[in-house]
C-alpha positions as CSV (number, residue, x, y, z in Angstrom):
1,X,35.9,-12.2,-6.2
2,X,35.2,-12.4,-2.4
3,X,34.2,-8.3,-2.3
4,X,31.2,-9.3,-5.5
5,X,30.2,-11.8,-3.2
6,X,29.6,-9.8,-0.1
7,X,27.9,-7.4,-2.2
8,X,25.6,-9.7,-3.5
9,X,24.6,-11.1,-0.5
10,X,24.4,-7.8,1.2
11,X,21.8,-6.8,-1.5
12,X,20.1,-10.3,-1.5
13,X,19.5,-9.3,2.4
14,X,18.4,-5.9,1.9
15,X,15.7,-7.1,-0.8
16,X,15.0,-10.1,1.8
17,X,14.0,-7.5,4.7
18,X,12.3,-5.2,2.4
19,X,9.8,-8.4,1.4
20,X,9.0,-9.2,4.7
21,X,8.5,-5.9,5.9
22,X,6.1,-5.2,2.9
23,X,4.3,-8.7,3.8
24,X,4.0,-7.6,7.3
25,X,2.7,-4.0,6.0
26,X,0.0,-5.9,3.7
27,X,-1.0,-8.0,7.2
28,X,-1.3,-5.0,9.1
29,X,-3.3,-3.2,6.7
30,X,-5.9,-6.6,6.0
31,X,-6.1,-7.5,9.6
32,X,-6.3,-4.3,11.1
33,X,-7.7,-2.0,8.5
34,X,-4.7,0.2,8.7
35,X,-3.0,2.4,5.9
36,X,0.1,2.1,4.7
37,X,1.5,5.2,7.0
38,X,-0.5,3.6,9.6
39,X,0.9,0.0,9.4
40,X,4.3,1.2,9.1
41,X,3.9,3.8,11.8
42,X,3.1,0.3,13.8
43,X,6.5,-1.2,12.5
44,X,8.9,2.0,13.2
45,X,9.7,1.7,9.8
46,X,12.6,3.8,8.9
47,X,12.1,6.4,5.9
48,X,15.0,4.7,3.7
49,X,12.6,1.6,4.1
50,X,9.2,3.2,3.3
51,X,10.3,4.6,0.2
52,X,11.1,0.7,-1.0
53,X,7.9,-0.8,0.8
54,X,5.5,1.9,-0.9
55,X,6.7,1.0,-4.2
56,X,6.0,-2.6,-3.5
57,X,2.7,-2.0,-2.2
């Protein structure tokens, strides 16, 4: 029982920190006029993550 419930709160924190890197993304990309590549380029967003953020966006 313990193991599901690390998993599920390891997931719940992985989808946490893939919404507020995509809000941050959006912010970059209103405030600034950046792309998508451009805003995360700011962030030093790691590949794994991009994938996840662009199908968000």
């Amino acid at each position: 029982m313990c193991e599901a419930v690390e998993k599920y709160a390891q997931k719940y924190g992985e989808r946490k920190r893939v919404d507020t890197l995509c809000g941050a993304v959006v912010n970059l990309m209103e405030t600034l006029k950046l792309t998508a590549e451009q805003a995360m380029d700011a962030l030093r967003i790691s590949p794994e993550e991009r994938t996840a953020i662009s199908k968000r966006l």
